[in-house]
C-alpha positions as CSV (number, residue, x, y, z in Angstrom):
1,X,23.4,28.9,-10.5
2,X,19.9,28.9,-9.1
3,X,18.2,25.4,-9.6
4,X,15.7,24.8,-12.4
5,X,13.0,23.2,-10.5
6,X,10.4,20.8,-12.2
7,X,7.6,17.8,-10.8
8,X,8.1,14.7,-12.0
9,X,7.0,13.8,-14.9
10,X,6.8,16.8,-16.1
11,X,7.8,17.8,-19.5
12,X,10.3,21.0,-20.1
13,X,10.8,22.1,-23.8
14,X,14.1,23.3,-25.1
15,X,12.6,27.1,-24.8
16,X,12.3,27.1,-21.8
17,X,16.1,26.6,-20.5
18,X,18.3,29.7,-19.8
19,X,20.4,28.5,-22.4
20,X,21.2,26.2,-25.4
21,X,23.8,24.6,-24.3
22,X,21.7,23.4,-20.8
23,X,19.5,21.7,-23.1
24,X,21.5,20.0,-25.2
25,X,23.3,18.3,-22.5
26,X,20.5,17.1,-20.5
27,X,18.9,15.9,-24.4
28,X,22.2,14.2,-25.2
29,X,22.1,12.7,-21.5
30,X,18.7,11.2,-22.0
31,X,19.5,9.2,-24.6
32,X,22.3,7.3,-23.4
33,X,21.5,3.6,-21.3
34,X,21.7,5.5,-17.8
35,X,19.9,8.7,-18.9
36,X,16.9,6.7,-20.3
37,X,16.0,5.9,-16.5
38,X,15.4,9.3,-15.6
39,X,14.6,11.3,-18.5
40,X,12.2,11.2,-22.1
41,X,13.8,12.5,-24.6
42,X,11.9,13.7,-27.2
43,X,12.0,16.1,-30.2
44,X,12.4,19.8,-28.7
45,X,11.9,18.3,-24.8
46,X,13.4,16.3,-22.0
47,X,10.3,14.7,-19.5
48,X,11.2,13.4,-16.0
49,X,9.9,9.9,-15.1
50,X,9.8,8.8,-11.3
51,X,13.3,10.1,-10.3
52,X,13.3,12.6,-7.9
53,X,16.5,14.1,-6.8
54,X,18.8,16.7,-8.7
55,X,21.1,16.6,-11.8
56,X,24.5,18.7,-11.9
57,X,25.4,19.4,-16.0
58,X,29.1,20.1,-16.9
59,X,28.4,23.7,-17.5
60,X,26.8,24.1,-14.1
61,X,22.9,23.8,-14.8
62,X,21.2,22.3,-11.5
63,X,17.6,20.2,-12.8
64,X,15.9,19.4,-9.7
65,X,13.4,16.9,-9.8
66,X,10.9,16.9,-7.2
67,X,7.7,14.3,-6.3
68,X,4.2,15.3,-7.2
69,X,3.4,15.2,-3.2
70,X,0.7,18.2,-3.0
71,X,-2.5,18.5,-5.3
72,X,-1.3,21.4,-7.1
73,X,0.8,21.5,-10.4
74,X,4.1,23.6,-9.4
75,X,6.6,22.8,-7.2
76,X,6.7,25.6,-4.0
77,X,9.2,25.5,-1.3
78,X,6.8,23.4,0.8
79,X,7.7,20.6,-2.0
80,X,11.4,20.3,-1.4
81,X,10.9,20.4,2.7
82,X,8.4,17.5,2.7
83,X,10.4,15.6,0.2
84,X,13.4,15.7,2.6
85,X,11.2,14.8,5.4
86,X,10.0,11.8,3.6
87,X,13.7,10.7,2.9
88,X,14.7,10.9,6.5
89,X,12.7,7.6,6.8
90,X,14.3,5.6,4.0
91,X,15.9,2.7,6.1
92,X,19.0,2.5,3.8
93,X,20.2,6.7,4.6
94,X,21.5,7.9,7.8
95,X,19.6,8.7,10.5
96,X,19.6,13.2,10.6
97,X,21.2,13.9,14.6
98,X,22.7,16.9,13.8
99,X,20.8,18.2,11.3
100,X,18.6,21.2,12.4
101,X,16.1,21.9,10.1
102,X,14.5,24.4,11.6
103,X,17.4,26.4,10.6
104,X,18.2,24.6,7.4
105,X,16.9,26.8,4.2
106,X,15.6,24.2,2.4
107,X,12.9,26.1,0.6
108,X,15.8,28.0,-1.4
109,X,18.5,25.1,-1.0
110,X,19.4,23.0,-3.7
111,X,18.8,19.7,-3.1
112,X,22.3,18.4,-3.7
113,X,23.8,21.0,-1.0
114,X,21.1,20.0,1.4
115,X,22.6,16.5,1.3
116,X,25.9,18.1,1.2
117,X,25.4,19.8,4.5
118,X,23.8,16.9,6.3
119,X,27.5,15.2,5.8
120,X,29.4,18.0,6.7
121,X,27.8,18.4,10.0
122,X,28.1,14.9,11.0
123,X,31.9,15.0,9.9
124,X,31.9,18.3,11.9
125,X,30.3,16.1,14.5
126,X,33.2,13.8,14.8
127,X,36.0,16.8,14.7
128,X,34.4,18.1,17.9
129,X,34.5,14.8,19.5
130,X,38.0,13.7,18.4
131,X,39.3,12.1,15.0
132,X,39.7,8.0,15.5
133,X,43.5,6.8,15.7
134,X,44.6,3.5,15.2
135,X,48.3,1.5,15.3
136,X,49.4,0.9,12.0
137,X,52.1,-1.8,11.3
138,X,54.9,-0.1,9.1
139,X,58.1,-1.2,7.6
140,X,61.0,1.1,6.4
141,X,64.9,1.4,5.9
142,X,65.8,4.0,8.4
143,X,68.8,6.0,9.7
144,X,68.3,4.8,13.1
145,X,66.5,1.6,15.4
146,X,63.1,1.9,16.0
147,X,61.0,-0.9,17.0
148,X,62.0,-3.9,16.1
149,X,65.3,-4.9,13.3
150,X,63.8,-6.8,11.2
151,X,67.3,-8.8,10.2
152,X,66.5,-11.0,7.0
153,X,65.7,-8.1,5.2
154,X,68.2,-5.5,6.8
155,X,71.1,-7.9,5.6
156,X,69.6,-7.8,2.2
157,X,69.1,-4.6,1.9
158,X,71.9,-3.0,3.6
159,X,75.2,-5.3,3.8
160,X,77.0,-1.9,2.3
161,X,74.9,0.4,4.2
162,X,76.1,0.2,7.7
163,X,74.2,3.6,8.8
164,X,70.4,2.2,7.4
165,X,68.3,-0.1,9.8
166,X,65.2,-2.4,8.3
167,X,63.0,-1.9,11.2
168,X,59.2,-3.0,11.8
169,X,57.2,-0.7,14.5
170,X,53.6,0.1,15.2
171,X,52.8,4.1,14.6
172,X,49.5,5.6,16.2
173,X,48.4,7.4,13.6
174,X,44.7,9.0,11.7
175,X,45.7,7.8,8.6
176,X,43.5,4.6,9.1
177,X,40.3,3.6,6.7
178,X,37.6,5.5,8.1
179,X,39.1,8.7,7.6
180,X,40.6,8.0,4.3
181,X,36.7,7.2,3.4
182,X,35.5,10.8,4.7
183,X,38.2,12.4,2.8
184,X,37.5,10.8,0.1
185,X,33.8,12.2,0.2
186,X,34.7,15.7,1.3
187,X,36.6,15.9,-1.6
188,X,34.1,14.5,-4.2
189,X,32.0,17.2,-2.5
190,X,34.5,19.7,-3.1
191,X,34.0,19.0,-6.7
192,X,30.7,18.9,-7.3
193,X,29.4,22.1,-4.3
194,X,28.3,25.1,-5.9
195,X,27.1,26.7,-2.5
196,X,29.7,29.1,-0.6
197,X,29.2,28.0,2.7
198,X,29.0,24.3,2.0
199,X,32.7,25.4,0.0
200,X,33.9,26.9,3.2
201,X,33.3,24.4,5.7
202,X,34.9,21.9,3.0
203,X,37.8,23.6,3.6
204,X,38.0,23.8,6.9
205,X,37.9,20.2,7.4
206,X,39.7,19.1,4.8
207,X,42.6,21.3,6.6
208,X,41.6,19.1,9.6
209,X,42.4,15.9,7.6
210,X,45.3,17.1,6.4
211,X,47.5,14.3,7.7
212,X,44.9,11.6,6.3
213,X,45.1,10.1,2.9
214,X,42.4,9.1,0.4
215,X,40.4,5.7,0.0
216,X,41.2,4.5,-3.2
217,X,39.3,0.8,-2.8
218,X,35.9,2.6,-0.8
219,X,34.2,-1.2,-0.3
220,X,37.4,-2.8,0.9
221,X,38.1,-0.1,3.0
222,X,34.8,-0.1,4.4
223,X,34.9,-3.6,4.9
224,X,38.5,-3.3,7.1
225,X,36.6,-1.2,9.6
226,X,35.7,-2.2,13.1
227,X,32.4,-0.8,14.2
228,X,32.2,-0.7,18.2
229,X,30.5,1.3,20.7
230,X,33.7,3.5,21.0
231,X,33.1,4.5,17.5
232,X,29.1,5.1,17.0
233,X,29.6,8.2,16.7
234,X,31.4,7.6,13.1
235,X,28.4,5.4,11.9
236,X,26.3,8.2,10.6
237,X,28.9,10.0,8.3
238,X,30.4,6.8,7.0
239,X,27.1,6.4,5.9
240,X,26.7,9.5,4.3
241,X,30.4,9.3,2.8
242,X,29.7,5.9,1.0
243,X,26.2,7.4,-0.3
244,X,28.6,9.9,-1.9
245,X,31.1,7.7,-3.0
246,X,29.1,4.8,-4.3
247,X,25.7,5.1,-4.8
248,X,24.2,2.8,-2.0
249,X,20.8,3.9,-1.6
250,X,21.2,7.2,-4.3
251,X,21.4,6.5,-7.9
252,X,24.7,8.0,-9.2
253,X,25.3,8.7,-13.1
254,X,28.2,10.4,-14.5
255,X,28.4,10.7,-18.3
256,X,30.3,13.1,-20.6
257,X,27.3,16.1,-20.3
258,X,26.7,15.4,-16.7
259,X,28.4,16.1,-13.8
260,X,26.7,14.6,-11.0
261,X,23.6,13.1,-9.8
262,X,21.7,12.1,-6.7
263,X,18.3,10.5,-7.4
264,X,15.6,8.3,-6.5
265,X,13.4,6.4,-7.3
266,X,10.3,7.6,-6.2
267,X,8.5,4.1,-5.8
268,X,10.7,3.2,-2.7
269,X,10.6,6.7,-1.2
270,X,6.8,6.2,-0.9
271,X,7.5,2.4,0.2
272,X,9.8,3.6,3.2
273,X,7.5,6.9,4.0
274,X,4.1,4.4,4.3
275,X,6.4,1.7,6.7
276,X,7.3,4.5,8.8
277,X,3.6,5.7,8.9
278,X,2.2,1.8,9.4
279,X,5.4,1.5,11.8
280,X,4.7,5.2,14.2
281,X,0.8,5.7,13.8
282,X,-1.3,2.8,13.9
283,X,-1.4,0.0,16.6
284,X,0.0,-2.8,13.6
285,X,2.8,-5.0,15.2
286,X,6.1,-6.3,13.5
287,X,5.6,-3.8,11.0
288,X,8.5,-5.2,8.4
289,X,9.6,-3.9,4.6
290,X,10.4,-6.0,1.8
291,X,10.3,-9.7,4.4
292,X,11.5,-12.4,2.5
293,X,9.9,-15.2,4.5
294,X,8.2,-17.8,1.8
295,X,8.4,-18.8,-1.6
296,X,5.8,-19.1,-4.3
297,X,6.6,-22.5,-5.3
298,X,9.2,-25.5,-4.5
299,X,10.6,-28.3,-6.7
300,X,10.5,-31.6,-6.3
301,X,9.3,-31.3,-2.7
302,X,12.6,-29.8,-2.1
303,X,14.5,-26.3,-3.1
304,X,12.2,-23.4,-2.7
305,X,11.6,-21.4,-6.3
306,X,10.3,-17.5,-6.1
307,X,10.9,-15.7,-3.0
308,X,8.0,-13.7,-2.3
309,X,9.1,-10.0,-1.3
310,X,5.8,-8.0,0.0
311,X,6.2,-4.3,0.2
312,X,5.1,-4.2,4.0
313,X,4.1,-7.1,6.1
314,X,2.7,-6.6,9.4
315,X,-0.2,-8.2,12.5
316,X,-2.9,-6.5,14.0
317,X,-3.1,-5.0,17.3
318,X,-3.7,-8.3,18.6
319,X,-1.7,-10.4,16.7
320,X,-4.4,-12.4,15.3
321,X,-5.0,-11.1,11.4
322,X,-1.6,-10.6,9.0
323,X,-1.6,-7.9,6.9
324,X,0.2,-7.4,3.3
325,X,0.1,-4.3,2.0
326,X,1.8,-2.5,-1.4
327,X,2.6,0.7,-1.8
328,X,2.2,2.0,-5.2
329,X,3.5,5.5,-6.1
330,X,0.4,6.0,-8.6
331,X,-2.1,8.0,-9.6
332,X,-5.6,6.6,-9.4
333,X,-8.3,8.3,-10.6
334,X,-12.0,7.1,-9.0
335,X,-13.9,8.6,-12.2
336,X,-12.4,5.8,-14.7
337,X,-14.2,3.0,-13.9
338,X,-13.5,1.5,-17.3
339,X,-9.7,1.1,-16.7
340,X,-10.9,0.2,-13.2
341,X,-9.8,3.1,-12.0
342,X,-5.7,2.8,-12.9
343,X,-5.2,-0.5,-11.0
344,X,-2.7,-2.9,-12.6
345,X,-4.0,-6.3,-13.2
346,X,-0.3,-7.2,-12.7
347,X,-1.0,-6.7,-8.8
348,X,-4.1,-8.1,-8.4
349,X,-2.7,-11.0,-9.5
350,X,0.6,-10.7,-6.8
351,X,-1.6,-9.8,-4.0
352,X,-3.6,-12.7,-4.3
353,X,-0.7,-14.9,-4.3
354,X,0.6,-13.4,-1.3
355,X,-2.7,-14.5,0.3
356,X,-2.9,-17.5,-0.4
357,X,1.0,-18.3,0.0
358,X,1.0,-16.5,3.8
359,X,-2.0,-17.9,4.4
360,X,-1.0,-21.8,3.4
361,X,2.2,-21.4,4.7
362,X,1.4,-19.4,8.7
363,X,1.0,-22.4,11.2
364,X,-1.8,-20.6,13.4
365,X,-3.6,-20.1,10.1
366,X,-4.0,-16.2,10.5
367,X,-6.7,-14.7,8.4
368,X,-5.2,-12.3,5.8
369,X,-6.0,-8.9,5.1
370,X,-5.0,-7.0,2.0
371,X,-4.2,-3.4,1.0
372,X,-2.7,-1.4,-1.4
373,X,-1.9,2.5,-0.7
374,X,-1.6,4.5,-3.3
375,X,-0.9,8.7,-2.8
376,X,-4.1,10.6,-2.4
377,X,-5.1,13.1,-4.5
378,X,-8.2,14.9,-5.7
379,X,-9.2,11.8,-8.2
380,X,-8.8,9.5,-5.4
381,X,-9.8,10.2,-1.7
382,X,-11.7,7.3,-0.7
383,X,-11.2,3.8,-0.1
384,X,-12.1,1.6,-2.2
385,X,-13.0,-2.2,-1.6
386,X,-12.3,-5.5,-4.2
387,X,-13.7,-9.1,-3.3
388,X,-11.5,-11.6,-5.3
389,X,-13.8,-14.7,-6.7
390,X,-12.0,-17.3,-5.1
391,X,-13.2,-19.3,-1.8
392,X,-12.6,-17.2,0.8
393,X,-13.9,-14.1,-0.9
394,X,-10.7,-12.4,0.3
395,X,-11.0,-9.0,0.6
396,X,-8.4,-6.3,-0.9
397,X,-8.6,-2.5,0.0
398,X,-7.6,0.3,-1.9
399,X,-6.2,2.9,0.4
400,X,-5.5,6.9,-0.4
401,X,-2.6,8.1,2.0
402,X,-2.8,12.0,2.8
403,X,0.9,12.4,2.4
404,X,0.3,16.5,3.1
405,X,-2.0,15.4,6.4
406,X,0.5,13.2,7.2
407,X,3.6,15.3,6.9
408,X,1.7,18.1,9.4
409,X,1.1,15.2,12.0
410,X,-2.4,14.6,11.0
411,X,-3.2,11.0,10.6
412,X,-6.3,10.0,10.5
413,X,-6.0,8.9,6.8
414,X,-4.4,5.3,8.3
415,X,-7.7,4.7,10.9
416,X,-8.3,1.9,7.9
417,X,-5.2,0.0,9.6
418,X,-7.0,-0.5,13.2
């Protein structure tokens, strides 16, 4: 079924689906506890929030939810592209080797079987290069001697059973814990693919990892496995595998209407995509996300209370100035002066105690500079400057990222950072 394609927060009456049926399970959906993160349910409608990803319904309806990342109000091909663009800088995903997204169709792909075929071709990745064995201790009551007769347990089990051997022996064999866990996920693909071609090559590597059985405990399994240099070339589809299988950086919801679901929250999308921007493009140094490196307060001169948790920390080209910036996936709107402008008072109030707390606590005393980036748009495309009225007059600039200039290698939207 093609994908019903909507922005985020956008609202989509019951008229408008194909069928009754579509409606009444994404409804039903956004009114349980996990639903109510994603969708508004509301008489005759269902309304996105900031989720962006796709929802799979049991009867096979595809909602994808895409970010607001052009001016305009629909949702073109260009939309999905850049969106997937912006996720290949999320910290927490695999990095895209194999993918070739020159050739990937993603302006008529669903999102789900985009993701889809990113695993499949790092699995395919690791069938060219060889499957991983491993020597796996095993015990059994055979017909004949092999390895070593384990003789405690042979007498117990077989003091009228002179033809059977207890025997303990190591077997080099692919049935070890990294390719349980990518079976495991080929499978839950299996399930939830809709595309023929994703289907196909399914198939063909599940045939491959026939001989391999599935992870039933997917953490403890994960947590058995060696990572080495011999290996690397696993990393990236273990990744992708435990995305699948538990949700890591994805949001996951299953529920009696809904089939599957890969979303995300839009706020840290925008986080990761202005880090990589700060981190690529500008001359800052030690460009870090979410650095937990002070508190806010201590007690009794002793045990530190409130970790502080900045969006983006970074220094200046010379290392003399720290910067603390927040990313906020917002609309302002320049025109509304009376609101002032959209700004939360919430995070005037944070960014000022990040000042002051950086600025207490760094031993050179490094002046502090502070920004908050918020997605430009046609009611915001200028920066904007706030003085706080405390001693220092410290200074906190309101910054509209070109996500479209940024995404075609134009930017001269961050000059503000150098």
């Amino acid at each position: 079924m093609k994908p019903f394609v909507i922005l985020e927060h956008q609202k989509l009456r019951a008229m408008e689906f194909p069928d009754a049926r579509h409606y009444r399970e994404l409804h039903e959906y956004a009114l349980t506890e996990q639903g109510r993160e994603v969708l508004t349910a509301g008489p005759d409608y269902v309304k996105a929030k900031s989720h962006v990803g796709v929802i799979q319904t049991r009867t096979g309806f595809i909602l994808e939810i895409l970010p607001k990342i052009h001016d305009e109000d629909s949702a073109d091909g260009n939309t999905r592209g850049d969106f997937i663009r912006m996720l290949r800088t999320m910290q927490r995903l695999p990095q895209y080797k194999h993918i070739d997204f020159a050739n990937l169709k993603t302006e008529n792909m669903p999102l789900f079987e985009i993701f889809i075929s990113m695993f499949l071709a790092e699995v395919g990745e690791i069938v060219k290069k060889g499957m991983k064995s491993d020597y796996i201790h095993q015990e059994e009551n055979c017909a004949f001697i092999r390895g070593k007769l384990v003789v405690g347990e042979h007498l117990r089990r077989n003091s009228m059973h002179g033809e059977r051997f207890y025997v303990r022996y190591d077997e080099y064999i692919q049935d070890i814990p990294r390719n349980r866990i990518l079976k495991s996920a080929l499978r839950l693909c299996r399930a939830a693919s809709l595309a023929l071609a994703n289907q196909q090559k399914i198939g063909e590597l599940l045939f491959v990892f026939d001989a391999v059985g599935e992870s039933g405990d997917h953490e403890r399994e994960y947590g058995r496995i060696v990572h080495d240099r011999t290996s690397d070339y696993y990393s990236n589809a273990l990744a992708w595998a435990m995305l699948f299988l538990k949700g890591r950086s994805f949001t996951t919801y299953s529920g009696s209407t809904i089939a599957f679901a890969l979303l995300f929250r839009m706020e840290t999308v925008f986080e990761c995509y202005v880090g990589h921007c700060l981190k690529r493009y500008t001359g800052l140094r030690d460009v870090r996300l979410q650095s937990a490196k002070h508190y806010l307060a201590r007690e009794n001169d002793s045990s530190q209370l409130f970790q502080l948790r900045p969006d983006i920390t970074a220094h200046s080209a010379d290392g003399r100035t720290r910067y603390i910036i927040d990313a906020k996936w917002k609309i302002l709107d320049e025109a509304q002066r009376e609101i002032k402008y959209g700004v939360s008072q919430a995070d005037m109030y944070q960014l000022l105690a990040y000042a002051k707390i950086y600025s207490a606590m760094d031993q050179n005393e490094k002046p502090v500079k502070l920004f908050m980036v918020y997605p430009r748009t046609g009611a915001f495309s200028g920066d904007k400057v706030f003085l706080y009225n405390d001693a220092e007059d410290t200074r906190l600039t309101l910054v509209p990222l070109d996500i479209s200039a940024t995404l075609k290698d134009d930017y001269r939207c961050l000059d503000v950072f150098n």
